[in-house]
mmCIF file as gemmi writes it, N, C-alpha and C atoms, coordinates in Angstrom:
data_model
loop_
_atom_site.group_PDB
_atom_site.id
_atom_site.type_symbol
_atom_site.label_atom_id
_atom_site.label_alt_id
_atom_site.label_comp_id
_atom_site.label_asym_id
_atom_site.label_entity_id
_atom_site.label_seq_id
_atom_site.pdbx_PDB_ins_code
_atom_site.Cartn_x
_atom_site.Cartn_y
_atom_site.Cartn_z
_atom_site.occupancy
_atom_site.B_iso_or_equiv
_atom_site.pdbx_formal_charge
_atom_site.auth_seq_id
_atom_site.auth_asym_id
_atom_site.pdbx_PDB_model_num
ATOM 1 N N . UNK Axp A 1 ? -2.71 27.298 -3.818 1 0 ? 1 A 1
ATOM 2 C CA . UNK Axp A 1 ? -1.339 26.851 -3.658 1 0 ? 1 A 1
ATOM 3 C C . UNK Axp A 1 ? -1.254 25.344 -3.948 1 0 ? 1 A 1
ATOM 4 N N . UNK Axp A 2 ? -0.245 24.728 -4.581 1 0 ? 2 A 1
ATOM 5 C CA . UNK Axp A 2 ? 0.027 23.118 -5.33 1 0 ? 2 A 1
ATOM 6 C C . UNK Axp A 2 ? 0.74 22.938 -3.876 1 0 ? 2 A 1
ATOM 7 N N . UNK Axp A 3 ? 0.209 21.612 -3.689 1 0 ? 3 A 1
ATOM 8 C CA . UNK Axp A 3 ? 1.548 20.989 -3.313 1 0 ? 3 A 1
ATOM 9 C C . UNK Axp A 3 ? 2.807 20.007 -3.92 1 0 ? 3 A 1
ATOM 10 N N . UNK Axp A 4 ? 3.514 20.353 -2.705 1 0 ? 4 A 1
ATOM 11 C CA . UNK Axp A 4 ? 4.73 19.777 -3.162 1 0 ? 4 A 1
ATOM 12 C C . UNK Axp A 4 ? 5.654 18.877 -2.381 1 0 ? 4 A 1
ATOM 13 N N . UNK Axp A 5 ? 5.552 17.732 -3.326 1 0 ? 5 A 1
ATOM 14 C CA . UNK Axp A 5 ? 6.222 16.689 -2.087 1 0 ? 5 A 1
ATOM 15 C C . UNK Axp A 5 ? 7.713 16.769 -1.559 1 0 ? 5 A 1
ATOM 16 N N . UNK Axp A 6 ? 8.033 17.062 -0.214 1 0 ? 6 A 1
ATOM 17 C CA . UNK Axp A 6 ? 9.046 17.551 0.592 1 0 ? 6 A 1
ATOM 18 C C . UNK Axp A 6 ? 10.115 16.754 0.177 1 0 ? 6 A 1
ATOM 19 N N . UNK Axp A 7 ? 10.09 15.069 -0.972 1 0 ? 7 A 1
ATOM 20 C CA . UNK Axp A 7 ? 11.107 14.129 -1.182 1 0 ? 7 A 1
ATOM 21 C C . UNK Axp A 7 ? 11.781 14.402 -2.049 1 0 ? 7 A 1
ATOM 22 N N . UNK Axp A 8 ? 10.716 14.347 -2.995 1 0 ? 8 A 1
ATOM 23 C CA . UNK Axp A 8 ? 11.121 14.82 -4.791 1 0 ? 8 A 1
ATOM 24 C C . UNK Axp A 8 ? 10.81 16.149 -5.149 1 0 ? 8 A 1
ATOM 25 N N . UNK Axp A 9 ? 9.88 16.447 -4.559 1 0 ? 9 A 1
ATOM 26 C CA . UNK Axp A 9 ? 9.451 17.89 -5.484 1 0 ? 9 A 1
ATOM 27 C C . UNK Axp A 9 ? 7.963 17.736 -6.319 1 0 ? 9 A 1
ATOM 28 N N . UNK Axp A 10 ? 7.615 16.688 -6.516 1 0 ? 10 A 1
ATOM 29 C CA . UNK Axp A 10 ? 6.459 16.212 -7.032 1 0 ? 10 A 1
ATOM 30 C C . UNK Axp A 10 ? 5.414 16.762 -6.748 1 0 ? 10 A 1
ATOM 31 N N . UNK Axp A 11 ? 4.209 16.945 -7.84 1 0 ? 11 A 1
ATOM 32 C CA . UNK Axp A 11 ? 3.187 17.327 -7.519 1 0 ? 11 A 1
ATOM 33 C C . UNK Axp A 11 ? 1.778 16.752 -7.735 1 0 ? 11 A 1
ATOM 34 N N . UNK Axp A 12 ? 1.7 14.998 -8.124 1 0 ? 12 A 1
ATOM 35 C CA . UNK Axp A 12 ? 0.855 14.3 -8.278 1 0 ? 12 A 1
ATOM 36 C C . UNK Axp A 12 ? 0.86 13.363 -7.155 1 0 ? 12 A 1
ATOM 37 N N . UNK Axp A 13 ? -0.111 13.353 -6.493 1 0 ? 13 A 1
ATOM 38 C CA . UNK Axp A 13 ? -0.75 12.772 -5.17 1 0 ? 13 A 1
ATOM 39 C C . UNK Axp A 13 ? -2.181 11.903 -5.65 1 0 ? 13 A 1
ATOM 40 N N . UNK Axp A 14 ? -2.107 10.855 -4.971 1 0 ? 14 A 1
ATOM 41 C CA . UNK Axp A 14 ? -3.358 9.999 -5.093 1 0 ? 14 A 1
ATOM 42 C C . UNK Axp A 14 ? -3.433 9.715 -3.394 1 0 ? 14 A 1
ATOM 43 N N . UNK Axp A 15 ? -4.932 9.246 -2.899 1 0 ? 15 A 1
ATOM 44 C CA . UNK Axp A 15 ? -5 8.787 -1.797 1 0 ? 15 A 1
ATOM 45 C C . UNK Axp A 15 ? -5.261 7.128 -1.677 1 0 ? 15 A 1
ATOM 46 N N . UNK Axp A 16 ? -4.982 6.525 -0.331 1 0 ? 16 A 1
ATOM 47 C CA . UNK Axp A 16 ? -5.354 5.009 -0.069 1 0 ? 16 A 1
ATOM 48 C C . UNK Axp A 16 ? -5.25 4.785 1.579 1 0 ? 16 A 1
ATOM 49 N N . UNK Axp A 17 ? -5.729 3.408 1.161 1 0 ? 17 A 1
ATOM 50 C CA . UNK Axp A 17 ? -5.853 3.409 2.728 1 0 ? 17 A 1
ATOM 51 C C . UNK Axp A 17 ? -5.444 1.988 2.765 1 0 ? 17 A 1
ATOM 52 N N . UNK Axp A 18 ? -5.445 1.587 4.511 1 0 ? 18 A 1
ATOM 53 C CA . UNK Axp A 18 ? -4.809 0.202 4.839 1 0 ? 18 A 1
ATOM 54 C C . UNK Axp A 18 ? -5.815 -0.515 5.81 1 0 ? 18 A 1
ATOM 55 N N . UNK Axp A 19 ? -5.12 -1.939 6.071 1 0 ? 19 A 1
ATOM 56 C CA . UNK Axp A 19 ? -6.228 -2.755 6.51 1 0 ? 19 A 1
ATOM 57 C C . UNK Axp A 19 ? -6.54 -2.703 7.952 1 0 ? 19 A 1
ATOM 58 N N . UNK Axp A 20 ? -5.473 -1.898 8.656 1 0 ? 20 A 1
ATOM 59 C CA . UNK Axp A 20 ? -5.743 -1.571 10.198 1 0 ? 20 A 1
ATOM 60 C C . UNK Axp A 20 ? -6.349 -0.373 10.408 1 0 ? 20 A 1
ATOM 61 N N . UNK Axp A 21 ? -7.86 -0.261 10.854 1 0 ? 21 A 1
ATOM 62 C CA . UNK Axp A 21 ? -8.742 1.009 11.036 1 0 ? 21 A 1
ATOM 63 C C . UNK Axp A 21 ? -8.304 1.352 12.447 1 0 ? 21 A 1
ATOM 64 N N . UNK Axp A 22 ? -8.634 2.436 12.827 1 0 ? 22 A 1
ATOM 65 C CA . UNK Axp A 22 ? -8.233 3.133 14.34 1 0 ? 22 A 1
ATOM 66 C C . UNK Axp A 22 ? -9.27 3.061 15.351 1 0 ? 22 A 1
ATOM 67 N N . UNK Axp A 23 ? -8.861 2.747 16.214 1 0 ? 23 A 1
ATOM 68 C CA . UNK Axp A 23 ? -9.994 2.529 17.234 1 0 ? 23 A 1
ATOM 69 C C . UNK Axp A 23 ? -9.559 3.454 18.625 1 0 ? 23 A 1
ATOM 70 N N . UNK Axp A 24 ? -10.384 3.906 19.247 1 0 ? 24 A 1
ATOM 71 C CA . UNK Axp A 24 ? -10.372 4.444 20.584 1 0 ? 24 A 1
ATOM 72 C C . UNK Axp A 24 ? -8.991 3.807 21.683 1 0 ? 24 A 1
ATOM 73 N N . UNK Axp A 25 ? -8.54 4.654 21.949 1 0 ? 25 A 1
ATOM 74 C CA . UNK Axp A 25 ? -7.653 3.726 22.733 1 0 ? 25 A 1
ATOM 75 C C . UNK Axp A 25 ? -8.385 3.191 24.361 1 0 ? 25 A 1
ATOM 76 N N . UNK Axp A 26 ? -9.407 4.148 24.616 1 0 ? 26 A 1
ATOM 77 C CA . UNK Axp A 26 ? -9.748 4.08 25.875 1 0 ? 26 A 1
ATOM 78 C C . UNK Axp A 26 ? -11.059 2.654 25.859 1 0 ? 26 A 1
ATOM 79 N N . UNK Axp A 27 ? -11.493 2.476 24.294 1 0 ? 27 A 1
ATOM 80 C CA . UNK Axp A 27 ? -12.337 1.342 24.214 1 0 ? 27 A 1
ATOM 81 C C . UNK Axp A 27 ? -11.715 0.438 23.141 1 0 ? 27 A 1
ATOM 82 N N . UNK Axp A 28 ? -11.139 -0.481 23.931 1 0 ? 28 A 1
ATOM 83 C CA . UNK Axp A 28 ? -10.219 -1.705 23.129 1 0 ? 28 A 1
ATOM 84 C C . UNK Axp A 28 ? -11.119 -2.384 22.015 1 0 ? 28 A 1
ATOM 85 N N . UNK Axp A 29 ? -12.35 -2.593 22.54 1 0 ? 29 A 1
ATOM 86 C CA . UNK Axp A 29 ? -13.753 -3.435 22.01 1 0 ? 29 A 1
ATOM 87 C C . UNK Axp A 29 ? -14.459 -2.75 21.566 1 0 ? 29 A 1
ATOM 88 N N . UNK Axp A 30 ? -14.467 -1.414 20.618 1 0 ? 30 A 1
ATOM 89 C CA . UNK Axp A 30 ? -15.334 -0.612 20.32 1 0 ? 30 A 1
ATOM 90 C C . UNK Axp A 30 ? -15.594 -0.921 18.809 1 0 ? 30 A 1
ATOM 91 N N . UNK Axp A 31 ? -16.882 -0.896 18.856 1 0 ? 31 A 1
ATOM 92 C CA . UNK Axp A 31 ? -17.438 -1.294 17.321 1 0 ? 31 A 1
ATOM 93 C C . UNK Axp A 31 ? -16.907 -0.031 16.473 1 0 ? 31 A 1
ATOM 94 N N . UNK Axp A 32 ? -16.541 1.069 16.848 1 0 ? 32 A 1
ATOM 95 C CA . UNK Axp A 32 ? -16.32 2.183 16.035 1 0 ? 32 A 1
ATOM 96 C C . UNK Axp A 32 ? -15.216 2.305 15.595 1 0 ? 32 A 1
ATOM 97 N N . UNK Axp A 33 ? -15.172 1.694 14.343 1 0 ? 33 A 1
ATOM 98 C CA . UNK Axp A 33 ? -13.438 1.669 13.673 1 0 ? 33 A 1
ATOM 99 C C . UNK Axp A 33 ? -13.271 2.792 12.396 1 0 ? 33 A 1
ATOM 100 N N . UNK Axp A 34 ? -12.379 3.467 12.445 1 0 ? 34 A 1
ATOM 101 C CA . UNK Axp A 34 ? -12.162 4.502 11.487 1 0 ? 34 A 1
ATOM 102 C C . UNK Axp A 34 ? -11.15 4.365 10.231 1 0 ? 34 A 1
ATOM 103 N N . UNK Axp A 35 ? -11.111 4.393 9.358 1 0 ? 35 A 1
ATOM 104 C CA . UNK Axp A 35 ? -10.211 3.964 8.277 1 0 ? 35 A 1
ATOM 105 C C . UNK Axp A 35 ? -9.144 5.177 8.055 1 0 ? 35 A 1
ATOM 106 N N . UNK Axp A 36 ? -7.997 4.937 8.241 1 0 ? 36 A 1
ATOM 107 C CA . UNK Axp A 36 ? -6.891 5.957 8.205 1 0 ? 36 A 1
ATOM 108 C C . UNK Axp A 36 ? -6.83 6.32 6.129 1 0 ? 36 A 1
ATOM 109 N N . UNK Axp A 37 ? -6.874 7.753 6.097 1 0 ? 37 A 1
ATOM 110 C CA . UNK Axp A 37 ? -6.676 7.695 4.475 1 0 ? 37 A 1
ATOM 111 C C . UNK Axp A 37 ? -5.073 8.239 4.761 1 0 ? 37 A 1
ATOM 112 N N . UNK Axp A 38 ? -4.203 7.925 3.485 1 0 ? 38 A 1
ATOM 113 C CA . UNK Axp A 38 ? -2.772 8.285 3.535 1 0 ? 38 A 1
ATOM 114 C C . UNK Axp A 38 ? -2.967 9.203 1.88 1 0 ? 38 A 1
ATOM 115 N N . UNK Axp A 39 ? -2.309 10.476 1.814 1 0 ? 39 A 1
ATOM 116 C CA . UNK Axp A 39 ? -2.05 11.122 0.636 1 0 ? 39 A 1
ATOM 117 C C . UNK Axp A 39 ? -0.464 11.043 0.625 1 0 ? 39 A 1
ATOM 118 N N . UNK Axp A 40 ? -0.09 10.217 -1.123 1 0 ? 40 A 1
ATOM 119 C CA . UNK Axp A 40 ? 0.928 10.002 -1.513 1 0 ? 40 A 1
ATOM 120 C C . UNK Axp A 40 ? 1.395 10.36 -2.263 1 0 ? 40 A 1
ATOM 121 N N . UNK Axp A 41 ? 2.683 10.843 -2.564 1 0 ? 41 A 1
ATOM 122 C CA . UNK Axp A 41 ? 3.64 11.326 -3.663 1 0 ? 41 A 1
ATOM 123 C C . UNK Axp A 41 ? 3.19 9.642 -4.908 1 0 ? 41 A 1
ATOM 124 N N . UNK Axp A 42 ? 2.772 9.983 -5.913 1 0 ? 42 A 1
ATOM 125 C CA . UNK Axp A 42 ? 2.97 9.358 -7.256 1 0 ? 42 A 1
ATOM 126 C C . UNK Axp A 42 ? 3.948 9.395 -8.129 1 0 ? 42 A 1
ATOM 127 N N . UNK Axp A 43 ? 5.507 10.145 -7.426 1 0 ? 43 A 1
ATOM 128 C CA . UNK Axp A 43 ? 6.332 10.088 -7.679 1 0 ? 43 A 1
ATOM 129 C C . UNK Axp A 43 ? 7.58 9.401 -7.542 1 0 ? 43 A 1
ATOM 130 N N . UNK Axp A 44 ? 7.593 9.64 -5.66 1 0 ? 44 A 1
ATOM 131 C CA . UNK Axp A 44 ? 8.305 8.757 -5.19 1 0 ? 44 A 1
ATOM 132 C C . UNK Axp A 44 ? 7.703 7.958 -4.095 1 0 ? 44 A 1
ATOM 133 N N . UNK Axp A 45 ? 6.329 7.555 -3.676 1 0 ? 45 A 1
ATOM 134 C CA . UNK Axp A 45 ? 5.529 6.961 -2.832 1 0 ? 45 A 1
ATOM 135 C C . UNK Axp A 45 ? 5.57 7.543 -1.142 1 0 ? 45 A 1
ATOM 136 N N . UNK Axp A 46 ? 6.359 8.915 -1.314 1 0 ? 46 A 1
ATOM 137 C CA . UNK Axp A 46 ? 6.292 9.709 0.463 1 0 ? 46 A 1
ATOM 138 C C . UNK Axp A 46 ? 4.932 9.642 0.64 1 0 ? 46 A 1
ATOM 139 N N . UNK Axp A 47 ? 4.617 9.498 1.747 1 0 ? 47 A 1
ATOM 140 C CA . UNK Axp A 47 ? 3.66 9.596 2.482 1 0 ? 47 A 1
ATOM 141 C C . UNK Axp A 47 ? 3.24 11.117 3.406 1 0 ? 47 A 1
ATOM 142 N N . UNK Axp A 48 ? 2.144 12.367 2.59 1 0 ? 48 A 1
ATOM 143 C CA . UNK Axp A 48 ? 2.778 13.897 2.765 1 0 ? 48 A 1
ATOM 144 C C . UNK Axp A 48 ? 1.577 13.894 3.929 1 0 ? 48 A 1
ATOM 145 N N . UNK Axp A 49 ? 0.585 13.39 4.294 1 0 ? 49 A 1
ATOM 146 C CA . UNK Axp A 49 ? -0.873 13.352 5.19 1 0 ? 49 A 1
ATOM 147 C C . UNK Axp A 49 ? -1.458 11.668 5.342 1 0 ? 49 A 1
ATOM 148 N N . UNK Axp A 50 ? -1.908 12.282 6.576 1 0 ? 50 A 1
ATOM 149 C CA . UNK Axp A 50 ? -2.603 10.875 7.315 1 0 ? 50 A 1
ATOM 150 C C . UNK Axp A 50 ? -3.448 11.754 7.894 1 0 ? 50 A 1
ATOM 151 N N . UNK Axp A 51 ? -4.618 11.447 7.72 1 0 ? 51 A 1
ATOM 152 C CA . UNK Axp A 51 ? -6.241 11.715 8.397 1 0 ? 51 A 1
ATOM 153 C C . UNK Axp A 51 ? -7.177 10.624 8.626 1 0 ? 51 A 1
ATOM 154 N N . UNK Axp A 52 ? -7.896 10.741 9.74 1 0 ? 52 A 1
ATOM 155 C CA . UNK Axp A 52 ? -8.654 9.681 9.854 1 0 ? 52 A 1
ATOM 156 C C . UNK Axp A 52 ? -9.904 9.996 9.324 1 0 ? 52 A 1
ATOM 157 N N . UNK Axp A 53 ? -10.883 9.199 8.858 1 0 ? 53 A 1
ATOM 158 C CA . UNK Axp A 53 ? -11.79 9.689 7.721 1 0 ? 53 A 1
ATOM 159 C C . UNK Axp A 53 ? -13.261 9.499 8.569 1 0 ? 53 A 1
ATOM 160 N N . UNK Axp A 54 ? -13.85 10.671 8.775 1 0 ? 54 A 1
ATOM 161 C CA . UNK Axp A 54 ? -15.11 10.884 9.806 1 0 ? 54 A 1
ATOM 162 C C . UNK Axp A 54 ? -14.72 10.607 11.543 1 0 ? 54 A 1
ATOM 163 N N . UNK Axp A 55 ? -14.065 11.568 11.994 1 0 ? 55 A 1
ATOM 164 C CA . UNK Axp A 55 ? -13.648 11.582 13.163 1 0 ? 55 A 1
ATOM 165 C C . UNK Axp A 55 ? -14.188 11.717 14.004 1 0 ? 55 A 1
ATOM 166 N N . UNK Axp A 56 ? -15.739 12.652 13.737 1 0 ? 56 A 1
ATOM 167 C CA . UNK Axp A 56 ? -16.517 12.987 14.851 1 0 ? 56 A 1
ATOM 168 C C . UNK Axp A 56 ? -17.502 11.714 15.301 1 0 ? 56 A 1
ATOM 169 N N . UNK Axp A 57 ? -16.687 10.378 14.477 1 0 ? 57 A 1
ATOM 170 C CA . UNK Axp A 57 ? -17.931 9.47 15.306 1 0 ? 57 A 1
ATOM 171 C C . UNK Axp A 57 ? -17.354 8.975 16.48 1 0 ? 57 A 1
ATOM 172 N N . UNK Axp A 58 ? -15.927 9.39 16.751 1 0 ? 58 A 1
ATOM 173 C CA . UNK Axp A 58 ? -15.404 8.711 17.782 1 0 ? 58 A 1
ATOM 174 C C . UNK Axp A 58 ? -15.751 9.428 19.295 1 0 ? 58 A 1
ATOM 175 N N . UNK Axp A 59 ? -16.593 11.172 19.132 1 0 ? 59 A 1
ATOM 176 C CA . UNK Axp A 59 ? -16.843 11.418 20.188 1 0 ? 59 A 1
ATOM 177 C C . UNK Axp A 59 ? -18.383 11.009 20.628 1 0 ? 59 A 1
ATOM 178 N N . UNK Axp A 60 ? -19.16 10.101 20.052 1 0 ? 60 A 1
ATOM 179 C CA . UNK Axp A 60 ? -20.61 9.321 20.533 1 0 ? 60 A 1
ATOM 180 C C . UNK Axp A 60 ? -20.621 8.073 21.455 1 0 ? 60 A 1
């Protein structure tokens, strides 16, 4: 199944990411920072997914 972006209708997506990584909320000071990836419409720039990229390091 394609997807399809819910804005335009589009079906070319690229991924990226930004300069604020995610951190634990319960450890303010935690060396373990995760980089959020965003999948985007290349059509009209919607934003269709947000995942955080290797999640299982946040339960160590």
């Amino acid at each position: 199944m394609r997807r399809k972006c819910p804005e335009c209708g589009g079906e070319k997506f690229d991924q990226g990411t930004d300069h604020m990584p995610i951190r634990p909320m319960n450890k303010k000071f935690s060396m373990k920072a995760l980089q959020k990836i965003y999948t985007f419409c290349l059509g009209c720039g919607e934003i269709v997914s947000t995942k955080v990229e290797n999640p299982t390091k946040l339960n160590n």
